[in-house]
C-alpha positions as a Markdown table, in Angstrom:
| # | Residue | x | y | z |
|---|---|---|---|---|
| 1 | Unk | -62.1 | -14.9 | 35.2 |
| 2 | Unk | -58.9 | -13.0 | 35.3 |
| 3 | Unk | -56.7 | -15.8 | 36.5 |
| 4 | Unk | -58.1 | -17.9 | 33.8 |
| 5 | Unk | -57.0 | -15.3 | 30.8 |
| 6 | Unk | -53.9 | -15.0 | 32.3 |
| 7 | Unk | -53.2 | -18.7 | 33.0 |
| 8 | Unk | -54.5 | -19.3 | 29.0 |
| 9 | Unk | -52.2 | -16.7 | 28.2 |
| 10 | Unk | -49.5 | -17.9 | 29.9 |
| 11 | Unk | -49.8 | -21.4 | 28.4 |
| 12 | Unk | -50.1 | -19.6 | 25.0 |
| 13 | Unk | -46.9 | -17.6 | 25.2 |
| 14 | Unk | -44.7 | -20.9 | 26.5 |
| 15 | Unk | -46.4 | -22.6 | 23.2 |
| 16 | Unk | -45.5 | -19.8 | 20.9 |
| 17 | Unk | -41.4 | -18.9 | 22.3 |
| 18 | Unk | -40.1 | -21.1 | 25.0 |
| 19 | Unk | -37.2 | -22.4 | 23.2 |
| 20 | Unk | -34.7 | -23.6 | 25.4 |
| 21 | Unk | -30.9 | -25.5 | 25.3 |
| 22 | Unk | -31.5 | -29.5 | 25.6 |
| 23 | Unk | -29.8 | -31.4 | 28.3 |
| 24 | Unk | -29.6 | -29.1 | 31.0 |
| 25 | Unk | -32.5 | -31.1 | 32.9 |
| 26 | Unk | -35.2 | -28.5 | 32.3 |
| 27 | Unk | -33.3 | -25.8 | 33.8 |
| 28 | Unk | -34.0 | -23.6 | 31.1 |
| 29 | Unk | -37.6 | -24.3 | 30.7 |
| 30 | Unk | -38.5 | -23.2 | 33.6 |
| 31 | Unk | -36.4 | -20.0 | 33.8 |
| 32 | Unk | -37.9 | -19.7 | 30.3 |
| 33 | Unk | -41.6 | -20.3 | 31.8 |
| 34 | Unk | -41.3 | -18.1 | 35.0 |
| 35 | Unk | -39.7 | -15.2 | 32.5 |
| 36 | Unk | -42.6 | -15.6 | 30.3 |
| 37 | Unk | -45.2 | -15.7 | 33.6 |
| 38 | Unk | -44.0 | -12.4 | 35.1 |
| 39 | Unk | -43.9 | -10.2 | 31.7 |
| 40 | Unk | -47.8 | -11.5 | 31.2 |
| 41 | Unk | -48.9 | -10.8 | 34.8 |
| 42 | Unk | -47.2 | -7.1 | 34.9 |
| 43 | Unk | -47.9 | -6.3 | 31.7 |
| 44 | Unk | -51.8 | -7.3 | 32.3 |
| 45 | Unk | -52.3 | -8.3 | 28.5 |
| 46 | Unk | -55.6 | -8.3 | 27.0 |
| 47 | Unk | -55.8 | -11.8 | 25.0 |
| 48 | Unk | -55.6 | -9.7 | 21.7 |
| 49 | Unk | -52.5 | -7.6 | 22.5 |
| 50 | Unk | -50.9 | -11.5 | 23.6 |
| 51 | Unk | -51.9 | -12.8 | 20.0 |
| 52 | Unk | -50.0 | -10.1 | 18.6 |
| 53 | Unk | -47.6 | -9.2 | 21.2 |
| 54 | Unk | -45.5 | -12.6 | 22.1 |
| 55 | Unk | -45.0 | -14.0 | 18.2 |
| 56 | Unk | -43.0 | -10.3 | 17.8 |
| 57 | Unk | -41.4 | -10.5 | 21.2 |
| 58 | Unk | -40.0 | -14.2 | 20.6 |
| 59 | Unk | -38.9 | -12.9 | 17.4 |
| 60 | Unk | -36.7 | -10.1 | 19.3 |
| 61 | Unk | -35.6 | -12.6 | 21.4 |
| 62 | Unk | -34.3 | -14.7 | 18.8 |
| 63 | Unk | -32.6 | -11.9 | 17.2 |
| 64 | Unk | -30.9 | -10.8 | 20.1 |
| 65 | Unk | -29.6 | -14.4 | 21.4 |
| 66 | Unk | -28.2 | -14.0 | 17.8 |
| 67 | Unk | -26.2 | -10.7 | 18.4 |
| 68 | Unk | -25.4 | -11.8 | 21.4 |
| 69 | Unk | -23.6 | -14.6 | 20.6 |
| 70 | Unk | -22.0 | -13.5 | 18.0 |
| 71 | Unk | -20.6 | -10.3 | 20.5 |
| 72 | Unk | -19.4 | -12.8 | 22.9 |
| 73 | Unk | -17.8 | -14.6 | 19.5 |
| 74 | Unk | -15.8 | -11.4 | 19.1 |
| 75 | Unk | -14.7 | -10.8 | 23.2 |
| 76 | Unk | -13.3 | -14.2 | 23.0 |
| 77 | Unk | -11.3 | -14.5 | 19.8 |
| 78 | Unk | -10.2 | -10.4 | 20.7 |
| 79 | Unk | -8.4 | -11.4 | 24.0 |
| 80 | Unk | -5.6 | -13.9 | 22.7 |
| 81 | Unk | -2.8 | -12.6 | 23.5 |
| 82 | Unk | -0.9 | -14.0 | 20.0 |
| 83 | Unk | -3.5 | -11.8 | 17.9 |
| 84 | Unk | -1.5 | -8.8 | 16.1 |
| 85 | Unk | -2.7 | -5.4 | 16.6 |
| 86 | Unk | -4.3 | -5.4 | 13.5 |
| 87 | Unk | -6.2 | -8.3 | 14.3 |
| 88 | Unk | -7.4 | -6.9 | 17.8 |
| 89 | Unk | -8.2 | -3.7 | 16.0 |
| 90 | Unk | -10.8 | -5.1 | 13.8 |
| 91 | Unk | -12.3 | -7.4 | 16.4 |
| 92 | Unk | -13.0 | -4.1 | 18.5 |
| 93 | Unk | -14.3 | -2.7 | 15.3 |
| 94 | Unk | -16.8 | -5.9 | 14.8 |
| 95 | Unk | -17.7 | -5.5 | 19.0 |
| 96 | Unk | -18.8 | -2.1 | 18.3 |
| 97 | Unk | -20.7 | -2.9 | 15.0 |
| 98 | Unk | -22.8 | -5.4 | 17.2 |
| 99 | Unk | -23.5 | -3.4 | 19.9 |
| 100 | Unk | -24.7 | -1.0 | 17.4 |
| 101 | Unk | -26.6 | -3.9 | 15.9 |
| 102 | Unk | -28.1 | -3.9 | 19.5 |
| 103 | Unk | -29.4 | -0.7 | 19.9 |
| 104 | Unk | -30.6 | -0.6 | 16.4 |
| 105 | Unk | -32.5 | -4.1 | 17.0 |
| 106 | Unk | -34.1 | -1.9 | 20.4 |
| 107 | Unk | -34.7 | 0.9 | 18.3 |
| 108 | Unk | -36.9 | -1.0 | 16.1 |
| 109 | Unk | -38.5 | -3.4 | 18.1 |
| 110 | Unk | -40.0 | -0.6 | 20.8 |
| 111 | Unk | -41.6 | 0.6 | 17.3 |
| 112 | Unk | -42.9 | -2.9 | 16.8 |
| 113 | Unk | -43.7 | -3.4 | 20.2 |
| 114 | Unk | -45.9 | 0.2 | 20.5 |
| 115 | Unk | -47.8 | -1.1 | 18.0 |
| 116 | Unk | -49.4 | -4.1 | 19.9 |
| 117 | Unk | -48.7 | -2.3 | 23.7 |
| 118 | Unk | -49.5 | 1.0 | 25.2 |
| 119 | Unk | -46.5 | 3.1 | 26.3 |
| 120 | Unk | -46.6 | 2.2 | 29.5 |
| 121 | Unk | -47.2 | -1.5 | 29.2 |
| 122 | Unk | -43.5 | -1.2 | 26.7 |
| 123 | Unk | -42.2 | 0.5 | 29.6 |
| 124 | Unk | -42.7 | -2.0 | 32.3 |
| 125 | Unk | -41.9 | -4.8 | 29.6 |
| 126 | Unk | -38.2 | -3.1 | 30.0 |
| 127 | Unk | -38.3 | -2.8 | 33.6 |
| 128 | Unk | -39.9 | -6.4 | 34.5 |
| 129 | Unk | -37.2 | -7.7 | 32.0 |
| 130 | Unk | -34.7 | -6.1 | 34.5 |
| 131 | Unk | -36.5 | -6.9 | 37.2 |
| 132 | Unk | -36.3 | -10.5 | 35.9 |
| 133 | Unk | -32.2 | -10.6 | 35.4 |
| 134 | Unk | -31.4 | -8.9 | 38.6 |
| 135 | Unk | -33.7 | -12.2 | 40.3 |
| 136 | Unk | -32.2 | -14.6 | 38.6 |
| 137 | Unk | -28.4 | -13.2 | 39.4 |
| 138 | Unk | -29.5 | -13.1 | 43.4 |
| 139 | Unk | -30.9 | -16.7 | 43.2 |
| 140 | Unk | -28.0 | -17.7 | 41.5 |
| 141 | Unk | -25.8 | -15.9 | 43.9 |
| 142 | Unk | -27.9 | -17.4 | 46.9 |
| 143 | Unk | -27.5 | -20.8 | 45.5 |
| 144 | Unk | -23.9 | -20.2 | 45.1 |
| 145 | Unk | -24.1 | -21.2 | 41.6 |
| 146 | Unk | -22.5 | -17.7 | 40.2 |
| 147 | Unk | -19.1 | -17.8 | 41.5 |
| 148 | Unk | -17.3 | -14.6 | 40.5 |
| 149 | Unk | -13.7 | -14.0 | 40.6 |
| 150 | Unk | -11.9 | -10.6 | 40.3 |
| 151 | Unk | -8.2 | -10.1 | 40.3 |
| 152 | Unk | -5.4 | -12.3 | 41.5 |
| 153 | Unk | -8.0 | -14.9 | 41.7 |
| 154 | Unk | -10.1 | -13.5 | 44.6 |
| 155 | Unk | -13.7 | -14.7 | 44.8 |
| 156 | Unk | -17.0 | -12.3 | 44.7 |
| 157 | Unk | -20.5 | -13.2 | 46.4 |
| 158 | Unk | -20.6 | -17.3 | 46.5 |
């Protein structure tokens, strides 16, 4: 009976938030899906805390991807070399806005997510999430898709 919750959960949450880049021959889905499996199996939601939990979670998501790319925006227009000081001065003032945008958006959103979660299930929603990122790097490292290149052009892990 267990399995079933979680498998009807897990076909909720890809229904509510898996919202992924077109074209990349479902590459995305299904980092998207597996993401979405493991934070419902460690987190061991009830089917009311998923009602309530994964419509605010997508919406953090969404609001991060934002920030996000609009901080990797700024680290890219910052590092031409024909900018003035002036101009590299207020792109470093607009990074550090952002990643105060960041920590504000985490600020809130552990509010928001304490609501529908116990402590401890917020707290293993961080870790899993890190859990999640440092698997996908070593599979991508494994695969020798993540190609890394540090200075005078030597390459990291292939």
């Amino acid at each position: 009976m267990k399995n079933q919750v979680k498998i009807a959960l897990l076909v909720f949450a890809i229904s509510f938030g898996a919202v992924a880049q077109k074209g990349d021959g479902g590459v995305n889905e299904k980092i998207e899906a597996a993401r979405i499996g493991m934070i419902t199996n460690r987190l061991d939601l009830n089917p009311e805390q998923a009602i309530s939990f994964w419509p605010v979670y997508n919406e953090f998501e969404n609001k991060k991807k934002i920030v996000k790319n609009e901080l990797r925006k700024h680290l890219s227009e910052s590092r031409s070399l024909a900018s003035t000081d002036d101009k590299i001065k207020t792109e470093l003032n607009e990074m550090m806005t952002l990643r105060q945008k960041e920590v504000d958006l985490d600020k809130d959103y552990m509010t928001k997510f304490l609501k529908v979660l116990n402590p401890r299930q917020v707290s293993e929603l961080y870790r899993t999430e890190q859990m999640f990122k440092q698997m996908l790097l070593r599979r991508m490292g494994d695969r020798g898709e993540l190609e890394i290149k540090g200075p005078k052009g030597l390459k990291g892990p292939k």
